[in-house]
C-alpha positions as CSV (number, residue, x, y, z in Angstrom):
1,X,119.4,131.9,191.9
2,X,122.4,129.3,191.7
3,X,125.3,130.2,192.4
4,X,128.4,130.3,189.5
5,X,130.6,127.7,190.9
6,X,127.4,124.8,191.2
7,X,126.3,126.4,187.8
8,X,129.9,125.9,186.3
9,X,129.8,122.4,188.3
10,X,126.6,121.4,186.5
11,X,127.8,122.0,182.8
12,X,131.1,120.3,183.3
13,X,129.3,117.3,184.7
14,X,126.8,117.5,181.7
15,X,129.8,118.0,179.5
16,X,132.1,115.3,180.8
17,X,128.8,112.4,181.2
18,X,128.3,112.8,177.2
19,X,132.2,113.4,176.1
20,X,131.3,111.1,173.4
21,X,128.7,113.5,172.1
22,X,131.0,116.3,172.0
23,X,134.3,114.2,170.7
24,X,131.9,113.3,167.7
25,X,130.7,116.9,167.6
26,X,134.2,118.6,167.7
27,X,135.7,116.2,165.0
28,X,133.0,116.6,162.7
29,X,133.5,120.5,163.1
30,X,137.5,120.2,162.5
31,X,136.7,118.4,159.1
32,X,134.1,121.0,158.4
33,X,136.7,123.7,159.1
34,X,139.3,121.9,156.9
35,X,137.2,121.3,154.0
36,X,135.9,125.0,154.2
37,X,139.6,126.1,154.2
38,X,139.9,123.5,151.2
39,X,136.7,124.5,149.6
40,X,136.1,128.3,149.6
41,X,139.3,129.6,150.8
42,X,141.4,127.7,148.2
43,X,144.3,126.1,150.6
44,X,145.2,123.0,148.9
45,X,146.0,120.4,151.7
46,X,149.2,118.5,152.0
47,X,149.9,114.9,152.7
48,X,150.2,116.4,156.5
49,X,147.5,118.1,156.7
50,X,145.8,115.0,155.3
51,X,146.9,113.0,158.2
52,X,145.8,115.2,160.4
53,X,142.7,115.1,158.9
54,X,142.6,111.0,159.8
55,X,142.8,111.7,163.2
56,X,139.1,113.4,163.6
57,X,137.7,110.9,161.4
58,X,139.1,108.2,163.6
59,X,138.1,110.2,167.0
60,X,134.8,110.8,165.1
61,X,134.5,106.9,164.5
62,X,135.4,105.7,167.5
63,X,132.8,108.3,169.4
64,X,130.2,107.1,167.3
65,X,130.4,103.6,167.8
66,X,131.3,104.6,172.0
67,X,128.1,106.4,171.5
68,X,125.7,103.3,169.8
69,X,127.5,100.8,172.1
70,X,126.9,102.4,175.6
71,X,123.5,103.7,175.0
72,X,123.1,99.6,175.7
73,X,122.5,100.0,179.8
74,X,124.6,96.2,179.7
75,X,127.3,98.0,178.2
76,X,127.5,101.4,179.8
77,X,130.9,100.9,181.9
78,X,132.5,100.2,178.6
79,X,132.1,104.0,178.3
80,X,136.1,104.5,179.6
81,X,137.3,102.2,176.6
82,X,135.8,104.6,174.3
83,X,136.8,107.7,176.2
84,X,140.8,106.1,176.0
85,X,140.6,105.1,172.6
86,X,139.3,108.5,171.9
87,X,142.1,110.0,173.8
88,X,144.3,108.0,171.8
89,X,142.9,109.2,168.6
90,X,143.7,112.9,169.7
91,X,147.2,112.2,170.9
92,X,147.6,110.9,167.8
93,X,146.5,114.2,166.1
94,X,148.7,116.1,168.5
95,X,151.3,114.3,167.4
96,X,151.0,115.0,163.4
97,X,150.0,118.5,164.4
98,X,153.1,119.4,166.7
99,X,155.2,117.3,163.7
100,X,153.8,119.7,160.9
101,X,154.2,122.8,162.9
102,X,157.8,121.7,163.9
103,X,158.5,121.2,159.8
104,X,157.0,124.5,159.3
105,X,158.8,126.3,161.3
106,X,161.9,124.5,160.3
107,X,162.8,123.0,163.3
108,X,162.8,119.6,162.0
109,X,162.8,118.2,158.7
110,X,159.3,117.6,156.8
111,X,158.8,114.2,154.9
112,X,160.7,114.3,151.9
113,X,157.7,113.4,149.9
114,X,155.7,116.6,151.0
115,X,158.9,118.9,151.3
116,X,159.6,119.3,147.7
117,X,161.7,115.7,147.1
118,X,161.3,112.5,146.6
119,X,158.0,112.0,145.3
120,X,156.8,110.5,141.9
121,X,155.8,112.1,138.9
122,X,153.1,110.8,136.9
123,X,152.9,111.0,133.0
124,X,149.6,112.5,132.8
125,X,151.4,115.0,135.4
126,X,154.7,115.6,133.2
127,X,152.4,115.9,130.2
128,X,150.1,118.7,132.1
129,X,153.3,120.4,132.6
130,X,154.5,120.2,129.3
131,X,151.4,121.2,127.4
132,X,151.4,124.3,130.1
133,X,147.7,123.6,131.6
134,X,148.9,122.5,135.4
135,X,147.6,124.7,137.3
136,X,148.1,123.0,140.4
137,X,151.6,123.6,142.6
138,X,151.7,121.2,145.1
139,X,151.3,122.6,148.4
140,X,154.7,121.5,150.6
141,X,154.4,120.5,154.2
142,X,156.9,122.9,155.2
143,X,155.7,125.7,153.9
144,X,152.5,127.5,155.9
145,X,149.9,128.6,153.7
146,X,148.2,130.2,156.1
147,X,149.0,131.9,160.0
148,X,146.8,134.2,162.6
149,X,148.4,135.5,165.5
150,X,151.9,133.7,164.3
151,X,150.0,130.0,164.2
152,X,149.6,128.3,161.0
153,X,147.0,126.0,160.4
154,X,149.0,122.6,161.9
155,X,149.8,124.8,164.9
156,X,146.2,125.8,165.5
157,X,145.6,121.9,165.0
158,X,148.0,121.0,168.1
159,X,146.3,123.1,170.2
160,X,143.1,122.1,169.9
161,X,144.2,118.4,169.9
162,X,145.7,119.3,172.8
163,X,142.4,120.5,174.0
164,X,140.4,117.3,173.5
165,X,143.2,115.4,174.4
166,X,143.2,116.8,178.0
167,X,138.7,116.4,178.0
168,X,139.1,113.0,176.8
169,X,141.5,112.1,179.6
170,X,139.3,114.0,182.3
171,X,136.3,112.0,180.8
172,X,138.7,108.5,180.9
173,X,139.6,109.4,184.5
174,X,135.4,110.2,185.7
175,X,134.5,106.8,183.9
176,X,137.2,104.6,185.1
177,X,135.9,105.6,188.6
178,X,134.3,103.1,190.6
179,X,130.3,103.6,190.9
C-alpha cells in the first residue's frame, strides 16, 4: 500500500502534465454553471457577468487548441505557451470578477451602462414599455442577484479564477522547466 504523500504526489503530477485537459474541462463547467443559473434558475445575466463569461470561452479556446497542438510530439515544449496564455485568460477573468464584486458591494462604481445610466433605449423597447408587455428589468451590475455564505455570483467567480489562475501558473512554471 502507497503511502498518502507519493499518492497525493502522483495525482498532482497527473493533474499538472494534462492542465490543458482540466483548463478546458473547468471552463466548460463554469459556462455550464452560468447558463444553468441563466436557464433554470431564471438570473438574467448582465453585461458583467457576460464578460466574465468571455473569459472561459477564451481559456476554453486556448486549451483546446494547447491541447490539438502539443499532442504533435514536434510541438510538445510549446506546452508552457498554452499554459501562460491560459493563465492570462484567467487573470483576465479574475480581473472582471474582483471588478463586479467590487461594484456590488459598492466599493467602486459599476459601468454606467450596466448600473442603471447611460445606456440606449430602443424603440421596439420604449414601445414594449408603453403597450405594458416588457417583462424584462434589466439586471444592473451592481446589484447581486444572487449570494451563499455572503458571496454573490461575481465573487464566487474571483475565487475560482483565482483558483485556475494559481494551477495554470504551477503548470507554466513545471513546463517552462528544462527537460
Amino acid at each position: 500500500m502507497g503511502s498518502y504523500p507519493a499518492t497525493m504526489s502522483a495525482f498532482l503530477r497527473v493533474f499538472r502534465d494534462h492542465w490543458l485537459f482540466w483548463a478546458l474541462l473547468a471552463s466548460a463547467l463554469m459556462l455550464a454553471i452560468a447558463h444553468a443559473f441563466e436557464t433554470f434558475g431564471g438570473y438574467a445575466p448582465c453585461t458583467l457577468c457576460l464578460r466574465q463569461r468571455e473569459a472561459y470561452w477564451i481559456a476554453g479556446t486556448i486549451a483546446l487548441a494547447g491541447i490539438l497542438v502539443t499532442r504533435l510530439p514536434t510541438q510538445r515544449r510549446l506546452r508552457w505557451v498554452f499554459d501562460a496564455a491560459v493563465a492570462l485568460a484567467f487573470a483576465y477573468g479574475l480581473y472582471l470578477a474582483i471588478y463586479h464584486s467590487g461594484a456590488e458591494w459598492k466599493w467602486w462604481p459599476g459601468p454606467t451602462t450596466c448600473s442603471g445610466g447611460g445606456g440606449q433605449v430602443s424603440l421596439d423597447a420604449l414601445s414594449a414599455l408603453a403597450d405594458g408587455t416588457a417583462k424584462i428589468k434589466p439586471p444592473a451590475c451592481d446589484q447581486a442577484a444572487w449570494r451563499m455564505f455572503g458571496l454573490s455570483m461575481a465573487g464566487w467567480n474571483a475565487l475560482i479564477s483565482l483558483k485556475l489562475l494559481v494551477w495554470s501558473v504551477i503548470a507554466l512554471l513545471h513546463d517552462r522547466r528544462p527537460a
